[in-house]
C-alpha positions in Angstrom: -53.8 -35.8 -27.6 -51.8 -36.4 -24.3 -52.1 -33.9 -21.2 -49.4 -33.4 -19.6 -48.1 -33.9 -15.8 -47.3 -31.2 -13.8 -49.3 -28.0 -14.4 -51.9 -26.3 -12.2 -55.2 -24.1 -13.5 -55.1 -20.3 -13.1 -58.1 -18.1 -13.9 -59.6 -17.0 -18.0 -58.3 -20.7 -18.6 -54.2 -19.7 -18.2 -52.2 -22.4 -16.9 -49.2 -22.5 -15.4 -46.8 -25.3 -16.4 -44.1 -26.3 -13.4 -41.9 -29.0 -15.4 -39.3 -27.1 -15.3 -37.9 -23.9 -13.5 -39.3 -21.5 -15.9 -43.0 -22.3 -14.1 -44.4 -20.8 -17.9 -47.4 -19.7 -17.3 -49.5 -19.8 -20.6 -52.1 -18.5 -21.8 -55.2 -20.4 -24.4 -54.2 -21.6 -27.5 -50.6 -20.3 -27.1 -47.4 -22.4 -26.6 -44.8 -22.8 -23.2 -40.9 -21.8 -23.2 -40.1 -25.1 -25.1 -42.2 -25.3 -28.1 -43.7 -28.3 -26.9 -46.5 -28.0 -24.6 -49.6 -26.1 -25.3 -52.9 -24.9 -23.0 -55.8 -25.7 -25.2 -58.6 -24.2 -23.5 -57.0 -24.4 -20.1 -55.4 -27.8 -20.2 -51.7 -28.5 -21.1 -51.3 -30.6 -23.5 -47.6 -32.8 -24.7 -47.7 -31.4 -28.3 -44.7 -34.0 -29.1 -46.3 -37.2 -27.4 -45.2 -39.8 -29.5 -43.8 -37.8 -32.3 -40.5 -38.8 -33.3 -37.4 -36.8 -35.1 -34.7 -39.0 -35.4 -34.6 -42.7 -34.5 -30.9 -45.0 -34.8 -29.3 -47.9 -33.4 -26.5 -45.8 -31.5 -23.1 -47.1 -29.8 -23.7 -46.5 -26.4 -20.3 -44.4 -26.3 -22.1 -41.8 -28.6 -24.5 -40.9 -26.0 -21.7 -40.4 -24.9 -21.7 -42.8 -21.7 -18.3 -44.6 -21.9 -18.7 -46.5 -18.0 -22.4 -47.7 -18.7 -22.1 -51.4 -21.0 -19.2 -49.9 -22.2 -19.3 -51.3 -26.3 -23.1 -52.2 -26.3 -25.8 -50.4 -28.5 -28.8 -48.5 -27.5 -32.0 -47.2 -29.5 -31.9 -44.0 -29.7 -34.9 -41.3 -29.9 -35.5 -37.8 -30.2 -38.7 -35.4 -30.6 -38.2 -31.9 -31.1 -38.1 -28.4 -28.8 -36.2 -27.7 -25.7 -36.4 -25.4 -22.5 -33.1 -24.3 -23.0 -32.3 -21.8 -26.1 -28.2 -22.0 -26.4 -27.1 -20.4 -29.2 -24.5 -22.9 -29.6 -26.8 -25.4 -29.8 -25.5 -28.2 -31.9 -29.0 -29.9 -32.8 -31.1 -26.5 -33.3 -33.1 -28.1 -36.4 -35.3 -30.0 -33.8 -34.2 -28.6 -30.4 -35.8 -25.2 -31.4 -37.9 -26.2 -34.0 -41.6 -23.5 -33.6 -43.3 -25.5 -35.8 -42.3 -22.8 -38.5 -39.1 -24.8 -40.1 -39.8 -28.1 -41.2 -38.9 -31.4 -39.7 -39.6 -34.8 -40.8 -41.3 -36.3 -38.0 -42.6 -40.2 -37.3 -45.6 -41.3 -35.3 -44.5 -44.1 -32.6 -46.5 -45.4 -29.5 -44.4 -46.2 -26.4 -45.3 -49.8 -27.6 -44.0 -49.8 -30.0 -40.9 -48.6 -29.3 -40.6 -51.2 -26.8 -41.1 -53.7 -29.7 -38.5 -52.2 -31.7 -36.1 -51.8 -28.9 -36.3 -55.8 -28.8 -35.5 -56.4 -32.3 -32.0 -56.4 -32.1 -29.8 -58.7 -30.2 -27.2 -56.4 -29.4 -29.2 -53.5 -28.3 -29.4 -52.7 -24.1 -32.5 -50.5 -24.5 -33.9 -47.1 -25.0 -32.0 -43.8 -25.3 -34.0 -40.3 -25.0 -31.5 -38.0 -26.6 -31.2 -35.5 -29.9 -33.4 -32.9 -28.4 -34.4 -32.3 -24.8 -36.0 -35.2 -23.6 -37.6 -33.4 -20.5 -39.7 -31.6 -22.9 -41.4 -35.2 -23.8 -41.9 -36.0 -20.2 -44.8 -38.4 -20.4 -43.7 -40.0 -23.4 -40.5 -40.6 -21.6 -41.9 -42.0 -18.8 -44.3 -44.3 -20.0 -42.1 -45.8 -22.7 -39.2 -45.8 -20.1 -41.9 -48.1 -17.8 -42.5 -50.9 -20.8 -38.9 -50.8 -21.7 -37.7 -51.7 -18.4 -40.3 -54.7 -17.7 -38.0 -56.7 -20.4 -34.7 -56.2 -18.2 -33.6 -53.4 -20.8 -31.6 -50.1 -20.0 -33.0 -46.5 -20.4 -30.9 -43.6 -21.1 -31.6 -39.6 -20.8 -29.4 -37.2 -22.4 -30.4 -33.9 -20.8 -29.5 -30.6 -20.0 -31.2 -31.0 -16.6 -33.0 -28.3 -16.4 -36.1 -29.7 -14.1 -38.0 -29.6 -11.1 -37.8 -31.8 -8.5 -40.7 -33.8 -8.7 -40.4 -35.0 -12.4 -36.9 -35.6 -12.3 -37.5 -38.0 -9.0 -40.4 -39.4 -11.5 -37.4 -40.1 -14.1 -34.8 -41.4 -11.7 -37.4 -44.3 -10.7 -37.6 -45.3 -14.3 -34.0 -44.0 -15.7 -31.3 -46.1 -15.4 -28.3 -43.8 -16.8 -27.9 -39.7 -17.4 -26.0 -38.3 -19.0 -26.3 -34.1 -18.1 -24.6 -31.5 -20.1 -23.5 -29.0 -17.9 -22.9 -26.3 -20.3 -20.9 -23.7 -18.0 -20.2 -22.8 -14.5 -21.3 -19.1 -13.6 -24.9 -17.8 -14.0 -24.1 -15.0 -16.2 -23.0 -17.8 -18.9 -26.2 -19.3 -18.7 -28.4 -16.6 -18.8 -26.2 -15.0 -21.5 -25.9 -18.1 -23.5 -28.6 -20.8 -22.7 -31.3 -17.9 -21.6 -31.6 -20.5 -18.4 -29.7 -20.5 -14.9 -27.5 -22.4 -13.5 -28.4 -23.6 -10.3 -31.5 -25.8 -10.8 -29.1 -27.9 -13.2 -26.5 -28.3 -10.2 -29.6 -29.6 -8.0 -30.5 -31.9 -10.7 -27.0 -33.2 -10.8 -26.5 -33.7 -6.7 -29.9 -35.3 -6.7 -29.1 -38.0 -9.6 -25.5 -38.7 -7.9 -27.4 -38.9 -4.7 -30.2 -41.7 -6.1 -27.0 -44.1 -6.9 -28.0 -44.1 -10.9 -25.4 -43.8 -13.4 -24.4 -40.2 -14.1 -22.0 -38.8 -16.5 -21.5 -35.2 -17.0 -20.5 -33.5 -20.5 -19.2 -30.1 -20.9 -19.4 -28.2 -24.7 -15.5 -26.4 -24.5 -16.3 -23.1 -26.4 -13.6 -20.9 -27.7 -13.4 -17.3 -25.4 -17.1 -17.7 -24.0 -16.7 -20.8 -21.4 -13.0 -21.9 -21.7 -12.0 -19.6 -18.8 -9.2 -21.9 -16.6 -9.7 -20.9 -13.3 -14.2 -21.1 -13.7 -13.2 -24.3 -15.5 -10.6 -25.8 -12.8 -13.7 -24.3 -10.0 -16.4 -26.5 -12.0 -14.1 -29.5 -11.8 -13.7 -28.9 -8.1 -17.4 -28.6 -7.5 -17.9 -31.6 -9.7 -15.2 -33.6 -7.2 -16.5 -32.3 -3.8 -20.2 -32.7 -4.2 -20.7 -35.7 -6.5 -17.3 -38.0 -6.4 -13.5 -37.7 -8.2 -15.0 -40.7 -10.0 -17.5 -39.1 -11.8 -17.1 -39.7 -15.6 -16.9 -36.2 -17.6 -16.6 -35.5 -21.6 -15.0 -32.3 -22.8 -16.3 -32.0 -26.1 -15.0 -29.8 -28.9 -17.8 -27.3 -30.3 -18.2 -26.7 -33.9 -20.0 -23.4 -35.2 -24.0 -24.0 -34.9 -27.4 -22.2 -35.1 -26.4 -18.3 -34.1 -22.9 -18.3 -32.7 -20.1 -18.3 -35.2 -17.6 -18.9 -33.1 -14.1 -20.9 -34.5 -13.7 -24.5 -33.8 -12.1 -25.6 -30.5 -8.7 -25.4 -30.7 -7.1 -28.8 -30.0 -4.7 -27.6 -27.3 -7.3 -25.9 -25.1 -9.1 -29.5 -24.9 -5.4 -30.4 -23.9 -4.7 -28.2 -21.1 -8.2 -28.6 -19.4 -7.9 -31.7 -19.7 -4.8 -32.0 -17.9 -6.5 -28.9 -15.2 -9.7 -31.8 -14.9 -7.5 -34.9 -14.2 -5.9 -33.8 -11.2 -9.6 -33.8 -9.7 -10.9 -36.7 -11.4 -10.0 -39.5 -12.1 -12.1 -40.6 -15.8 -12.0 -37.6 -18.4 -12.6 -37.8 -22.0 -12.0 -35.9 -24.7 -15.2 -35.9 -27.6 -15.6 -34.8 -31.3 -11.5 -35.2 -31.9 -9.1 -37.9 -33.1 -7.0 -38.2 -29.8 -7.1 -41.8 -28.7 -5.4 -41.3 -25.3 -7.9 -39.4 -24.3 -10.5 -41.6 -25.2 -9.2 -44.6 -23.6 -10.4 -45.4 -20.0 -6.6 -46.9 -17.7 -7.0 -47.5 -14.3 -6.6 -45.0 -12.2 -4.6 -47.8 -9.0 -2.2 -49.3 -11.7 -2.6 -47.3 -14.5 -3.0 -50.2 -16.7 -5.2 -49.5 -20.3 -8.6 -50.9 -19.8 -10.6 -50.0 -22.5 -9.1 -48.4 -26.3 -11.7 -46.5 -28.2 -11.0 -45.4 -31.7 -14.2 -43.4 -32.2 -16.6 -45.4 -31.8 -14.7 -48.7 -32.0 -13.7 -50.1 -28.5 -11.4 -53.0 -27.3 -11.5 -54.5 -24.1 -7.8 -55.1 -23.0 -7.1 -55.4 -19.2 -10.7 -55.6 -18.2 -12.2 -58.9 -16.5 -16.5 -59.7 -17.2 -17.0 -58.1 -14.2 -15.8 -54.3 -14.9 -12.9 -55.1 -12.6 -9.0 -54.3 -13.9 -7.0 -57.4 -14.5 -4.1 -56.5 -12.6 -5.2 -54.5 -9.2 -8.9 -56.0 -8.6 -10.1 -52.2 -8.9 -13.9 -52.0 -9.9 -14.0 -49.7 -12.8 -17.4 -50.4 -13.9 -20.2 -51.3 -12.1 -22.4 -51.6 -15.4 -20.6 -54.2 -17.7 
């Protein structure tokens, strides 16, 4: 039994949980926002320390991170529950898991993922990813700490919906985010997410701002957040406050959990796309068999830098330093 970090005592043994920006306040015996903290008798306890979902050996380029060790693999882990409740979401099994549905879980101690993280010669470190991994913040953080005493790499895959203290507690021990910024008004958020939107902008600014590695993904779903103009002002945003070279996915959705939505349509990945690369310069397409848009050229000389057929990469005019061939520009400062 693990209590958790950031909550404060209120009075008849209520708590008040201030993780994230939904400051749950809970009462005895009963469960906060994410399914995964719980106030036994007025303390909060981590419900999912050290309880583990899913477990692989991952490319890192499924994270997806395609500018971070670009071709290395990573060990990736997930628990379950989340304190966001999209009803897109494309992992619902564990992400919203109540403890009523079943889930096959596996008991690991932040050792012992270090030890396994070390098994394998080709693998950079530890992934938290699947579910939310803010929801698992102390398992994150103390397995994050013995991961990185052996030189390795740790990964979050988050929504980044957080408060400001523990996310400054996982940028000194994260090394790479990845943050899925779902939408761009507030009305799509609370809509779709039942969250807001700002406190996942601060999180973004504040990661671009500590120098770590930060790529952003964006779920493209049919009629609900494929809007041009809110998508060409997100891009904008994304350009002005953190940097034309930030790395973003555009991923195609696939009908999950309660929306039954159609598929992305190909060409609407196409033409925002095309809307996002006149303000950035690294976009990728994700879940669809279009190689040019998977590919990484230089944005000086245009020259290809990296071809990526799924999951399968080739390095072509890309020296050991991250640096293009041709021009001398630094395309990756993590190689």
């Amino acid at each position: 039994m693990t209590e958790a970090s950031f909550y404060i005592k209120l009075e008849e043994n209520k708590v008040k949980c201030e993780l994230c920006p939904r400051n749950c306040v809970i009462e005895s015996g009963k469960y906060g926002n994410c399914n995964a903290r719980r106030n036994r008798s007025g303390l909060l306890i981590s419900e999912v320390f050290g309880k583990i979902s899913a477990l692989n050996f991952d490319p890192i380029e499924k994270k997806p991170l395609y500018h971070f060790y670009p071709g290395s693999e990573i060990l990736s882990i997930g628990t379950t529950g989340c304190n966001l409740h999209c009803i897109f979401c494309q992992n619902f099994s564990i992400s919203q898991c109540d403890g009523v549905q079943h889930v096959d879980i596996s008991n690991y101690s932040p050792i012992e993922i270090e030890l396994k993280s070390l098994k394998t010669k080709r693998n950079i470190g530890v992934a938290f990813t699947y579910n939310e991994p803010i929801v698992n913040f102390e398992f994150v953080l103390e397995t994050s700490t013995l991961v990185k005493r052996n030189s390795q790499k740790t990964v979050l895959v988050s929504n980044g919906y957080i408060n400001q203290k523990p996310l400054n507690q996982f940028i000194d021990v994260i090394d790479a985010f990845n943050i899925d910024l779902k939408g761009f008004s507030t009305n799509f958020y609370q809509k779709y997410t039942k969250a807001t939107l700002e406190p996942v902008k601060q999180s973004i600014k504040s990661i671009a701002q500590s120098g770590k590695h930060l790529e952003l993904t964006n779920l493209i779903i049919p009629s609900i957040n494929d809007d041009e103009t809110e998508f060409e002002e997100m891009c904008k945003w994304i350009a002005g406050e953190i940097g034309e070279e930030t790395v973003l996915h555009l991923s195609k959705y696939f009908p999950r959990y309660k929306l039954d939505q159609y598929p992305t349509p190909p060409e609407t990945l196409f033409e925002l796309f095309d809307i996002a690369k006149n303000y950035l310069k690294y976009v990728y397409l994700g879940n669809i068999a279009t190689e040019i848009h998977s590919n990484t050229y230089c944005p000086s000389c245009g020259k290809l830098m990296i071809e990526r057929t799924y999951y399968n990469i080739k390095l072509k005019d890309v020296d050991e330093t991250g640096k293009c061939k041709s021009c001398g520009k630094q395309l990756f400062k993590y190689f």
